[in-house]
NULUMBA-798263 format. One record per atom (N, C-alpha, C, CB): atom name; x, y, z. Coordinates in steps of 0.1 Angstrom, whole numbers, padded with zeros to 4 digits. Glycine has a CB too. Example, Ala and Ser with C-alpha at 12.3 -4.5 7.8 and 13.67 -1.06 7.14 Angstrom:
% residues 2
N 0132 -0057 0078;
CA 0123 -0045 0078;
C 0132 -0033 0078;
CB 0113 -0045 0090;
N 0128 -0022 0071;
CA 0137 -0011 0071;
C 0129 0000 0079;
CB 0141 -0006 0057;
//
This chain:
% residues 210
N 0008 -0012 0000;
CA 0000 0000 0000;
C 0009 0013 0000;
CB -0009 0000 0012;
N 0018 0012 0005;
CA 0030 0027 0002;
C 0031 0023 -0013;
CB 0050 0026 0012;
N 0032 0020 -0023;
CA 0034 0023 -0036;
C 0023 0025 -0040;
CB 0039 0013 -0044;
N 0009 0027 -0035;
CA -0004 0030 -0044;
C -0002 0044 -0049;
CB -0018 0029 -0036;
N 0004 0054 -0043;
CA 0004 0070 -0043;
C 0014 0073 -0052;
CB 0007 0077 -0029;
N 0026 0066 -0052;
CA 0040 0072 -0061;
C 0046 0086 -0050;
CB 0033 0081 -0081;
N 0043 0087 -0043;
CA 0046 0096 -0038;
C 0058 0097 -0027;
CB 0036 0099 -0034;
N 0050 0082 -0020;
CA 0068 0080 -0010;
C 0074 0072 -0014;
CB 0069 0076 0005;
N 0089 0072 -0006;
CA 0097 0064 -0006;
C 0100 0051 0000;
CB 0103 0069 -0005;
N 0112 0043 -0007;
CA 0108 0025 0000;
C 0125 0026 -0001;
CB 0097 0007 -0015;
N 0128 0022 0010;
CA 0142 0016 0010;
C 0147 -0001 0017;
CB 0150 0027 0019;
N 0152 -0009 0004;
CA 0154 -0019 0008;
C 0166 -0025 0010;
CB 0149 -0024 0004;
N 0170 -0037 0010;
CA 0184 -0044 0016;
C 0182 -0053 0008;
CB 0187 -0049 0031;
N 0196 -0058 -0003;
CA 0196 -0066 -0005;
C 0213 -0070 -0008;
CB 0186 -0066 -0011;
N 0214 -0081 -0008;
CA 0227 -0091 -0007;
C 0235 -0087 -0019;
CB 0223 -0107 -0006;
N 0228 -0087 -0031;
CA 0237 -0083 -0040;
C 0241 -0067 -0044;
CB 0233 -0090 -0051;
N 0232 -0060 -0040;
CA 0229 -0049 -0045;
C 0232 -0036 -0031;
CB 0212 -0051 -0050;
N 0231 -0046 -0019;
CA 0233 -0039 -0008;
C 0219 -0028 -0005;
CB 0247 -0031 -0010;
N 0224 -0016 0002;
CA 0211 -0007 0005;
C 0205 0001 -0006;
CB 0213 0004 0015;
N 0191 0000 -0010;
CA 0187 0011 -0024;
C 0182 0024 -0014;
CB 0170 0005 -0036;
N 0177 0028 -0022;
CA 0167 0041 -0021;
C 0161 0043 -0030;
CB 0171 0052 -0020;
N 0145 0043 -0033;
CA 0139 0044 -0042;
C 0128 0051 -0038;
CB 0137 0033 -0047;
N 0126 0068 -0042;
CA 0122 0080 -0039;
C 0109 0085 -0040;
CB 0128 0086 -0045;
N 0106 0075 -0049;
CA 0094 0078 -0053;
C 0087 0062 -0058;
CB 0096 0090 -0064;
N 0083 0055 -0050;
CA 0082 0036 -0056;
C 0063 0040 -0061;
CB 0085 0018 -0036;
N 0062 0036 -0073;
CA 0048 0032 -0075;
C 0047 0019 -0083;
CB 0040 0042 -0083;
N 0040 0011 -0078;
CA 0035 -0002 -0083;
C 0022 -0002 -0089;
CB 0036 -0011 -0073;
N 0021 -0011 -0099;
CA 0010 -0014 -0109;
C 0006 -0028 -0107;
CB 0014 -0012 -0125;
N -0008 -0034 -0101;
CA -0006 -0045 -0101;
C -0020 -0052 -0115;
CB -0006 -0049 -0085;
N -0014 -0059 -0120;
CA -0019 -0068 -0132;
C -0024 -0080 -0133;
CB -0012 -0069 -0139;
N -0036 -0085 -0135;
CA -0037 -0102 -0133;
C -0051 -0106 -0128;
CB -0025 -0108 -0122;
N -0049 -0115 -0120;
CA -0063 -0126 -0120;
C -0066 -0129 -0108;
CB -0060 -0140 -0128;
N -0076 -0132 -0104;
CA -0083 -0139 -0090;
C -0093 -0149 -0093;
CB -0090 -0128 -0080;
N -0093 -0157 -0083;
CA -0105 -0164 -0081;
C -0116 -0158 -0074;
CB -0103 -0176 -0076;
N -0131 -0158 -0081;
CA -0143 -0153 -0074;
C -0142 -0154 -0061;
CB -0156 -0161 -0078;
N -0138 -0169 -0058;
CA -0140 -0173 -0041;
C -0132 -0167 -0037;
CB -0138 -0186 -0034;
N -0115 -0165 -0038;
CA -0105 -0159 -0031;
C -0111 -0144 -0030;
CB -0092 -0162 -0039;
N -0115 -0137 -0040;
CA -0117 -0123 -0039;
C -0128 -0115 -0030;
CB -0121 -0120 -0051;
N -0140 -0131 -0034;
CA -0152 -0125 -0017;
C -0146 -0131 -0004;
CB -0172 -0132 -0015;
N -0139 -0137 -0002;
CA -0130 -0137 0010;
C -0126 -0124 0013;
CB -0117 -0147 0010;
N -0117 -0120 0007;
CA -0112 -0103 0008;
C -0120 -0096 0008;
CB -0104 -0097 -0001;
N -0133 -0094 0000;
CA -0145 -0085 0008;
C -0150 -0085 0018;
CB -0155 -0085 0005;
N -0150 -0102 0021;
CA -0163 -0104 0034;
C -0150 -0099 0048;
CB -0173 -0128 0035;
N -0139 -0097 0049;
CA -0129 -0094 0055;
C -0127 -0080 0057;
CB -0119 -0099 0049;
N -0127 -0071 0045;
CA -0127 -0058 0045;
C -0142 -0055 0049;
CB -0122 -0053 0030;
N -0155 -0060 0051;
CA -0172 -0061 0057;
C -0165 -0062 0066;
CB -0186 -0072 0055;
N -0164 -0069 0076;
CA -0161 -0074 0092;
C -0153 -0065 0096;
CB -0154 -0088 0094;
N -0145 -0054 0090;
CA -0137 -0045 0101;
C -0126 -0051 0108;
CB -0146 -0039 0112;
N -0119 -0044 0117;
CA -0106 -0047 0123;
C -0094 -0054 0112;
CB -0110 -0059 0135;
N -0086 -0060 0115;
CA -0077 -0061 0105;
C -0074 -0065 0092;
CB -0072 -0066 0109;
N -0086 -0069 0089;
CA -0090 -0075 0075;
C -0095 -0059 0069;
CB -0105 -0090 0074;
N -0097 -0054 0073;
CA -0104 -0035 0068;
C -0091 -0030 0069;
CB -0116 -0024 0080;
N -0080 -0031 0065;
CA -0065 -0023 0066;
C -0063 -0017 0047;
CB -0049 -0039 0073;
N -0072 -0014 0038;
CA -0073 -0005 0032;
C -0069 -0012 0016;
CB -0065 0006 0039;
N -0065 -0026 0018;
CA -0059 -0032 0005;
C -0073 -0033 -0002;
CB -0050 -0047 0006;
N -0079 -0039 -0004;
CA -0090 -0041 -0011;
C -0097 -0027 -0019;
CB -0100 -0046 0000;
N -0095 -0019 -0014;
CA -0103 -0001 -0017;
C -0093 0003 -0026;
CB -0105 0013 -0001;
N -0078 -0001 -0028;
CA -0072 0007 -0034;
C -0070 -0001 -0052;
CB -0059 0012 -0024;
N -0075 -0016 -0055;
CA -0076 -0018 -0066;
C -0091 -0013 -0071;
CB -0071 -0031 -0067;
N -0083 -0004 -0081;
CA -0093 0006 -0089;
C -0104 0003 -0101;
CB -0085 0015 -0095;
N -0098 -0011 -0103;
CA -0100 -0012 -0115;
C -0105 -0030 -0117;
CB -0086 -0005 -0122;
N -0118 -0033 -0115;
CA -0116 -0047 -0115;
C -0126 -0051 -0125;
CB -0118 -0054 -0101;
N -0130 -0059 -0133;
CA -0140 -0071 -0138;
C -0147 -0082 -0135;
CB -0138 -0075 -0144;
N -0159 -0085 -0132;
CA -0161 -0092 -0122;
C -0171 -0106 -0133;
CB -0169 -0082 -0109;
N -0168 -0118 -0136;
CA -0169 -0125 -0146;
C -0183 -0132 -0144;
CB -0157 -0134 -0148;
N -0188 -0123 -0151;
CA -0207 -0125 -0152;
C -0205 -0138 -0164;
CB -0219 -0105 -0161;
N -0213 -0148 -0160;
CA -0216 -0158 -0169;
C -0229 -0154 -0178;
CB -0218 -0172 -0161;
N -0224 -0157 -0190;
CA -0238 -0154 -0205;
C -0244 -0167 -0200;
CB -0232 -0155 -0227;
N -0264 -0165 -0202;
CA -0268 -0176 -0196;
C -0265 -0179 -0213;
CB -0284 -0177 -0185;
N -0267 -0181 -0226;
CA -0261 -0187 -0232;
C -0247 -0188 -0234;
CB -0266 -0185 -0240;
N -0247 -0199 -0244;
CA -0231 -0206 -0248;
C -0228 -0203 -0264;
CB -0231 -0227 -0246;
N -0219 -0193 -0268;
CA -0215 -0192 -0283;
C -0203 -0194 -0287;
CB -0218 -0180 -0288;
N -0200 -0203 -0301;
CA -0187 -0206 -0301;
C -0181 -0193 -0308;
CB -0185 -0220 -0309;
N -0170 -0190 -0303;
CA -0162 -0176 -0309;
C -0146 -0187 -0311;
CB -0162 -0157 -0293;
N -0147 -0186 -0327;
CA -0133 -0187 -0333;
C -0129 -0179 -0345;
CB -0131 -0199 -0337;
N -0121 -0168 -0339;
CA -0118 -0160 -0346;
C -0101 -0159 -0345;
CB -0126 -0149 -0344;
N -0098 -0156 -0350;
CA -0080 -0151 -0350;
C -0078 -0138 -0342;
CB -0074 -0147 -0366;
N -0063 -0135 -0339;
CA -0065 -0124 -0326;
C -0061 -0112 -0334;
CB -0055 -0126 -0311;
N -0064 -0105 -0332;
CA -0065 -0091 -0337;
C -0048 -0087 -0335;
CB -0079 -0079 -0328;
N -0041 -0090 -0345;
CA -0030 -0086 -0348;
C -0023 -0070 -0342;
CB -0032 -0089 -0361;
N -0031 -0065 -0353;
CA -0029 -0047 -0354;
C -0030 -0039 -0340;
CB -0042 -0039 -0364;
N -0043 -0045 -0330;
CA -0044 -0042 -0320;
C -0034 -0042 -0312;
CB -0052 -0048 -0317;
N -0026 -0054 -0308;
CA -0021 -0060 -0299;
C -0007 -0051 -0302;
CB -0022 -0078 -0300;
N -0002 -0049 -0314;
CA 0009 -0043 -0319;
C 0007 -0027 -0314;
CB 0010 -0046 -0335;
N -0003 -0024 -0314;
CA -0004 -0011 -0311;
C -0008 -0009 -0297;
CB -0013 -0005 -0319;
N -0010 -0016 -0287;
CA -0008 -0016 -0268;
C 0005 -0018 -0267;
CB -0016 -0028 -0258;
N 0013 -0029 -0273;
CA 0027 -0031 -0272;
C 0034 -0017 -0276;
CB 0032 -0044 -0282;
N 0030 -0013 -0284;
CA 0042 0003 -0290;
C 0034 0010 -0275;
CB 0037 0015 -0314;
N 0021 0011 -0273;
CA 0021 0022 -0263;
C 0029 0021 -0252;
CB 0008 0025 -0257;
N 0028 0007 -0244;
CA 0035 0005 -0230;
C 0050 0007 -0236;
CB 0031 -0012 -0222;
N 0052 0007 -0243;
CA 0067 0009 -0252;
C 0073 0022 -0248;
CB 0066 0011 -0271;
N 0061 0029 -0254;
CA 0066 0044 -0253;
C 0059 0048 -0239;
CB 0060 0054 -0267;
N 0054 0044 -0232;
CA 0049 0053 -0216;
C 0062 0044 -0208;
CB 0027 0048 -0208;
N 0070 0031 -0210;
CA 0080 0030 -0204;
C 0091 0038 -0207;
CB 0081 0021 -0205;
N 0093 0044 -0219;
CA 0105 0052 -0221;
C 0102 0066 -0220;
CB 0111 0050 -0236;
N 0089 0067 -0212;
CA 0089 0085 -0207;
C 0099 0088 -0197;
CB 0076 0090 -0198;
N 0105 0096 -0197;
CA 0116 0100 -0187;
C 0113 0114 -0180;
CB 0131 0101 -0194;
N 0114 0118 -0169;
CA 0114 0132 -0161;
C 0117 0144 -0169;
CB 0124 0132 -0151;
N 0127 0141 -0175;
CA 0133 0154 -0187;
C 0123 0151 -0198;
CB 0153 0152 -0194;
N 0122 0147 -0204;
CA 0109 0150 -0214;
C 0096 0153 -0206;
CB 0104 0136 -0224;
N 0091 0148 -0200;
CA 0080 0153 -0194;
C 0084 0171 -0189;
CB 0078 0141 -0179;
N 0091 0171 -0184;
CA 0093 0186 -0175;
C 0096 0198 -0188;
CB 0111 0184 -0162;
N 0092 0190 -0206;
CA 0098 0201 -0210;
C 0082 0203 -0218;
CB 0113 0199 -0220;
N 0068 0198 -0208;
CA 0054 0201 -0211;
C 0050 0198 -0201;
CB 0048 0194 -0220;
N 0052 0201 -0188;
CA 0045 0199 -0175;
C 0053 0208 -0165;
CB 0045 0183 -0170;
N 0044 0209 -0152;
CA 0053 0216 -0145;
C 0059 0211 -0135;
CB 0049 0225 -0141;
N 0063 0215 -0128;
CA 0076 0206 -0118;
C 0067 0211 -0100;
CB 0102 0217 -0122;
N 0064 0200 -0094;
CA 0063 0199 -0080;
C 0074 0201 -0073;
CB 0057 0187 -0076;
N 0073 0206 -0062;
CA 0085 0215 -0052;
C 0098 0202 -0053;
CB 0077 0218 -0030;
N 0093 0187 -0054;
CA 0102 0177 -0057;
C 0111 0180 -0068;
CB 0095 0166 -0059;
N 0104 0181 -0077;
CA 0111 0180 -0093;
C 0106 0171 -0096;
CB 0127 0180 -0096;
N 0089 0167 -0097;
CA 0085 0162 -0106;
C 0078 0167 -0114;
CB 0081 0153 -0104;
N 0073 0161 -0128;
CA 0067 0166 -0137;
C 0053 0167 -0133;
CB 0070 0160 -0148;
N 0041 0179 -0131;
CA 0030 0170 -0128;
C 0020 0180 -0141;
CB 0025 0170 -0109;
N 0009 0173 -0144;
CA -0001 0177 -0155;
C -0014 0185 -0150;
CB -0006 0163 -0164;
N -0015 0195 -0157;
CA -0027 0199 -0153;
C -0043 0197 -0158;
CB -0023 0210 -0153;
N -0052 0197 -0164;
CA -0064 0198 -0166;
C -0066 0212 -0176;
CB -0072 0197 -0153;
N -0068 0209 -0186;
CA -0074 0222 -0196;
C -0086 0227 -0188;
CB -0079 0217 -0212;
N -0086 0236 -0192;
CA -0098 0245 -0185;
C -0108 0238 -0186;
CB -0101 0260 -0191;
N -0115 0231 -0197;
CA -0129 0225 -0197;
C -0128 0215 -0191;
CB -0134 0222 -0209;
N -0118 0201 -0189;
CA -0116 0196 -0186;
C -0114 0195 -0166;
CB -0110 0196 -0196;
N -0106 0209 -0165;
CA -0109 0209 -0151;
C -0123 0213 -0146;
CB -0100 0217 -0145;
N -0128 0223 -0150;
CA -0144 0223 -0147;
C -0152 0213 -0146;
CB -0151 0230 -0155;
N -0150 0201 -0154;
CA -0155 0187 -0158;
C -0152 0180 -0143;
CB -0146 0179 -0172;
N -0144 0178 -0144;
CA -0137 0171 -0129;
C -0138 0174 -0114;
CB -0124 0173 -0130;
N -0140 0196 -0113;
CA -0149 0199 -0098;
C -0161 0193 -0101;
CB -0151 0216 -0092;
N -0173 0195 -0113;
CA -0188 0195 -0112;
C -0184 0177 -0105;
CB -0200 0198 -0130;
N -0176 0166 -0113;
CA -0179 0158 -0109;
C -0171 0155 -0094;
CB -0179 0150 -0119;
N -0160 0162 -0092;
CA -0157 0160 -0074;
C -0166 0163 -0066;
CB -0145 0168 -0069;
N -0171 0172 -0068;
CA -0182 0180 -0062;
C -0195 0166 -0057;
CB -0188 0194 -0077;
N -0200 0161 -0068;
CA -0210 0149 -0063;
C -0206 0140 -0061;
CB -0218 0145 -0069;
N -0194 0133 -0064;
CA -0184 0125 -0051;
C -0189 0128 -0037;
CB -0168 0130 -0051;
N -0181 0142 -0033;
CA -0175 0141 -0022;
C -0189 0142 -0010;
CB -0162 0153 -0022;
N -0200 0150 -0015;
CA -0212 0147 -0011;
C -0218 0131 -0010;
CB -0220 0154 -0018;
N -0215 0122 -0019;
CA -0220 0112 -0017;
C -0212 0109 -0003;
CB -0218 0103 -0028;
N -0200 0108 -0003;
CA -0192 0101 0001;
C -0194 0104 0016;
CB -0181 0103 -0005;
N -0203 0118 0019;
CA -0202 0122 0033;
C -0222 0122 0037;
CB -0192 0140 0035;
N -0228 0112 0026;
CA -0241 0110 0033;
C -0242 0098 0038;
CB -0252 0112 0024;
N -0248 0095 0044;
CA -0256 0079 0048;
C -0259 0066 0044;
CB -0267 0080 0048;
N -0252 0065 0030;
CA -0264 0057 0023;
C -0254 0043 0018;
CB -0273 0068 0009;
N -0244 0050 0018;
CA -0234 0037 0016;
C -0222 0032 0029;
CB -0223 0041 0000;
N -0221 0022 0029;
CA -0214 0008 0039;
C -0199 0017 0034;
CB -0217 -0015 0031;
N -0196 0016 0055;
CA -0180 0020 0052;
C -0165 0018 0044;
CB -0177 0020 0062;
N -0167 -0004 0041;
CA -0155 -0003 0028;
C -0161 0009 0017;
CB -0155 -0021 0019;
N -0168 0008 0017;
CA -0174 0013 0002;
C -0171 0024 -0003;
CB -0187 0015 0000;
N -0173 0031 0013;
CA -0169 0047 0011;
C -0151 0051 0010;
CB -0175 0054 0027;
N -0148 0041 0016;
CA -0132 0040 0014;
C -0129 0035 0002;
CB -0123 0032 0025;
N -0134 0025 -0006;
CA -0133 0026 -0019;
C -0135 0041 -0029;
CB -0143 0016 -0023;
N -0147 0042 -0029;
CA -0147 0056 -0034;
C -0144 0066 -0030;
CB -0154 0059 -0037;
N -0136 0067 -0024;
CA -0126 0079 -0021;
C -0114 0079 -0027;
CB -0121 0080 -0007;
N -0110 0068 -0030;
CA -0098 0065 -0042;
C -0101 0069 -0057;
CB -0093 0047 -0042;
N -0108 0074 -0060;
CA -0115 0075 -0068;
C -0112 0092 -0074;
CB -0129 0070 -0062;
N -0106 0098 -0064;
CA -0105 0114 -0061;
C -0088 0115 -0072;
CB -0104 0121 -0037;
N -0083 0101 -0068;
CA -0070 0094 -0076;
C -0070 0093 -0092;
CB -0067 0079 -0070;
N -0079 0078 -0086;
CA -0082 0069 -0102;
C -0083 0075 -0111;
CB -0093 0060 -0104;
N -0095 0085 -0108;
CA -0099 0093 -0123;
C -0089 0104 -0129;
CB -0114 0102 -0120;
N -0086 0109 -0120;
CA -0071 0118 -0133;
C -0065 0116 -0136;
CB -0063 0127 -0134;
N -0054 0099 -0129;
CA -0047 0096 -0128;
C -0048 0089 -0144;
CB -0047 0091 -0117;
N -0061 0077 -0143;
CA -0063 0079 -0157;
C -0064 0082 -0171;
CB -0064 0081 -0158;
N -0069 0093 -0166;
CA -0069 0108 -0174;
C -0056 0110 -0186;
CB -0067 0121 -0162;
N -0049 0105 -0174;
CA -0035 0112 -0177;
C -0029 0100 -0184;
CB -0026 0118 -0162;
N -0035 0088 -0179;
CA -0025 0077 -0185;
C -0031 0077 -0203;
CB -0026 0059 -0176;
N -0043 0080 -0205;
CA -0051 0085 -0217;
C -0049 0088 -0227;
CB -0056 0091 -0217;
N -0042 0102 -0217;
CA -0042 0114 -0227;
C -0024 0109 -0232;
CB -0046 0134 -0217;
N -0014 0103 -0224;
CA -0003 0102 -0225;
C -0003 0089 -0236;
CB 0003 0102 -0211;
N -0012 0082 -0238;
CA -0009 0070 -0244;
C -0015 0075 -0263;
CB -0020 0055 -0235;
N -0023 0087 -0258;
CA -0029 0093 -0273;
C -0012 0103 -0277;
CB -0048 0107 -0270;
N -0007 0101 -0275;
CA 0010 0107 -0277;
C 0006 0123 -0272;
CB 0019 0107 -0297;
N 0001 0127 -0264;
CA -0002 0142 -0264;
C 0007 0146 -0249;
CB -0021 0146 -0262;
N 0012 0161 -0249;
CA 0020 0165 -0238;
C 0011 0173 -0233;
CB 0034 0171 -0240;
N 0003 0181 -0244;
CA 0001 0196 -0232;
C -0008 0192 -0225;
CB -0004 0213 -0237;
N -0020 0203 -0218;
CA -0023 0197 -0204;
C -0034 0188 -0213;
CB -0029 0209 -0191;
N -0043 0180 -0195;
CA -0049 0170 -0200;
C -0063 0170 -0207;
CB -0048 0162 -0192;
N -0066 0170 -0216;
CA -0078 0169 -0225;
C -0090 0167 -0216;
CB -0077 0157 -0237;
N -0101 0172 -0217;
CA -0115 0167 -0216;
C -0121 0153 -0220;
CB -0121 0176 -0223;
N -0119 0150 -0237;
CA -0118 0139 -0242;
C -0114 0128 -0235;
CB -0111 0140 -0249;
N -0098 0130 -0231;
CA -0092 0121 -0222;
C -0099 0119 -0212;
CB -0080 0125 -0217;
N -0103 0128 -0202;
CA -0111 0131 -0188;
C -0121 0120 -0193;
CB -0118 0148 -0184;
N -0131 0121 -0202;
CA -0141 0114 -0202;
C -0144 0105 -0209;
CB -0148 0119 -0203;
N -0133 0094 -0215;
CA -0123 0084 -0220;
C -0123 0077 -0206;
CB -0108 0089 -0226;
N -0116 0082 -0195;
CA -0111 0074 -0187;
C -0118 0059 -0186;
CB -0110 0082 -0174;
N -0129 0060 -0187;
CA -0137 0045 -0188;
C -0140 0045 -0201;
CB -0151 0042 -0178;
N -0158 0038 -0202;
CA -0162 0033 -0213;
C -0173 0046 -0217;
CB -0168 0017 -0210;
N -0177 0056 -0210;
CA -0185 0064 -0213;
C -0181 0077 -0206;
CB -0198 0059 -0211;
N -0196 0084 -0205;
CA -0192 0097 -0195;
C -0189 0091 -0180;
CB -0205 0109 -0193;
N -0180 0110 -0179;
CA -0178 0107 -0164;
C -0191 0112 -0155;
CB -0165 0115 -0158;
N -0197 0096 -0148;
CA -0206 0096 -0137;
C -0205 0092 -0130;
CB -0213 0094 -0137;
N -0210 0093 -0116;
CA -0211 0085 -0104;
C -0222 0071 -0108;
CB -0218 0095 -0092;
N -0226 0076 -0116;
CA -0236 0058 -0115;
C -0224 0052 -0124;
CB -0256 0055 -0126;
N -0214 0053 -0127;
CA -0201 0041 -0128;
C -0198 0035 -0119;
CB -0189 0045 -0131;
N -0197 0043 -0107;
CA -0184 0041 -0100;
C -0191 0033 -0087;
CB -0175 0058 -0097;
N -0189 0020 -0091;
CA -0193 0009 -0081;
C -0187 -0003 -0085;
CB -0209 0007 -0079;
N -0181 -0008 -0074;
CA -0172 -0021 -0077;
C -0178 -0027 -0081;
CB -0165 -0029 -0068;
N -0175 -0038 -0086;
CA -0181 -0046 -0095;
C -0179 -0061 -0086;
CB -0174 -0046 -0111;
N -0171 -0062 -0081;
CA -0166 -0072 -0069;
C -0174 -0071 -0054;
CB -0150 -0068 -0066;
N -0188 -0061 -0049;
CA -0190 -0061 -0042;
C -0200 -0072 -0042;
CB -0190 -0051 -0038;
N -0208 -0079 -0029;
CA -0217 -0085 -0027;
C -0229 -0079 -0026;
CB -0215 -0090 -0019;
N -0242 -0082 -0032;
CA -0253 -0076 -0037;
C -0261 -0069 -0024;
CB -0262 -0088 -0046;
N -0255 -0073 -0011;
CA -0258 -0063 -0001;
C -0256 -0051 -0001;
CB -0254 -0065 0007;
N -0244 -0046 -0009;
CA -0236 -0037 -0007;
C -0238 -0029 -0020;
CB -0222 -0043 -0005;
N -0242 -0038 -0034;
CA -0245 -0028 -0046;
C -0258 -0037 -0051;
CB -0229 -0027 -0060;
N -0261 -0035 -0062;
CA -0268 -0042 -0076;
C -0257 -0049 -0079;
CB -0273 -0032 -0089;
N -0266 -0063 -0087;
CA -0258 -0073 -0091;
C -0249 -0072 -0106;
CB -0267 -0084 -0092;
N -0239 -0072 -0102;
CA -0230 -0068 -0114;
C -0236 -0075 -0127;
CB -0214 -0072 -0111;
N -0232 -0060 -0136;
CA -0235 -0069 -0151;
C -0224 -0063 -0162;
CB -0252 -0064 -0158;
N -0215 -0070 -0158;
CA -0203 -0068 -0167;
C -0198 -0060 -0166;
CB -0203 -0068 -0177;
N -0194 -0051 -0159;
CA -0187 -0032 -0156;
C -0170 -0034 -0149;
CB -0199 -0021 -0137;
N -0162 -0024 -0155;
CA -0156 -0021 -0151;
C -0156 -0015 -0137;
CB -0153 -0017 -0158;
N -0148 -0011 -0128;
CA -0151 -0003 -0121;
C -0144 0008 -0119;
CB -0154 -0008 -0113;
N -0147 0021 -0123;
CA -0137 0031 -0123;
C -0138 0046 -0124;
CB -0130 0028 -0133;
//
């Protein structure tokens, strides 16, 4: 959970390498669960005390595998052009470096590069912080839930930004992008895990959650 932010630092030990320092550590995590393993970790993060220690709220981004009550055979070949063109993006968002960035962004008291929000785009983003942060401080939703969507104040520019950066663009961050970040506009009727138990939401029907 110190790598969810990018913000602090991790220093470790190791035998070949001796002591690091790594200033700024952010981790990406990628991959798969089992249904059962994953409502374990809910019904854990429900029950409070140490199973509620904040891991669960901070994956942003999940799918939650709704069975088609029918069965269709799909044999097709894999979309070549596609796959070539995520591979060139992560290509090029791995070879971003600080000095390119800092020569279209502005620099935090650290000396990092950080992006701002075009004017439409930031207006886009208070109207919708704005009905966040009211949800978030009424009644009506279960406390993981609310700590889920608070990460959310993150996810969405964060985003934004990975978006607008993967469309090869430097200056600030597009509107477009802003409301890209998922599969449609930016709303609050998105933004509900898809992994919760039907106590907690409506029964998932294929959604991202983000």
């Amino acid at each position: 959970m110190l790598a969810w932010s990018g913000k602090e630092g991790f220093t470790f030990d190791s035998i070949m390498r001796g002591i690091r320092r790594v200033e700024h550590v952010c981790w990406s995590v990628l991959g798969g669960i089992q249904p059962g393993v994953l409502a374990e970790f809910v019904r854990n993060t429900q029950a409070g005390g140490s199973g509620d220690d904040g891991f669960m709220q901070r994956f942003g981004l999940m799918v939650w595998p709704d069975a088609r009550p029918e069965w269709r055979d799909v044999d097709k070949p894999p979309h070549i052009a596609g796959g070539e063109d995520v591979e060139e993006i992560f290509r090029m968002l791995e070879g971003l470096t600080p000095e390119m960035l800092a020569k279209h962004a502005l620099l935090n008291h650290d000396g990092v590069p950080t992006f701002t929000f075009a004017t439409d785009a930031q207006k886009r983003f208070r109207d919708w912080r704005g009905t966040l942060e009211r949800r978030l401080r009424g009644d009506d939703l279960p406390r993981p839930l609310i700590g889920h969507l608070s990460k959310y104040r993150k996810l969405v520019p964060a985003l934004a930004l990975v978006i607008h950066l993967a469309e090869w663009r430097t200056e600030a961050v597009t509107l477009a992008a802003l409301e890209r970040r998922c599969t449609g506009p930016l709303t609050l009727r998105r933004t509900r895990p898809a992994c919760m138990p039907r106590k907690m939401s409506s029964k998932p029907k294929r959604r991202v959650s983000c």
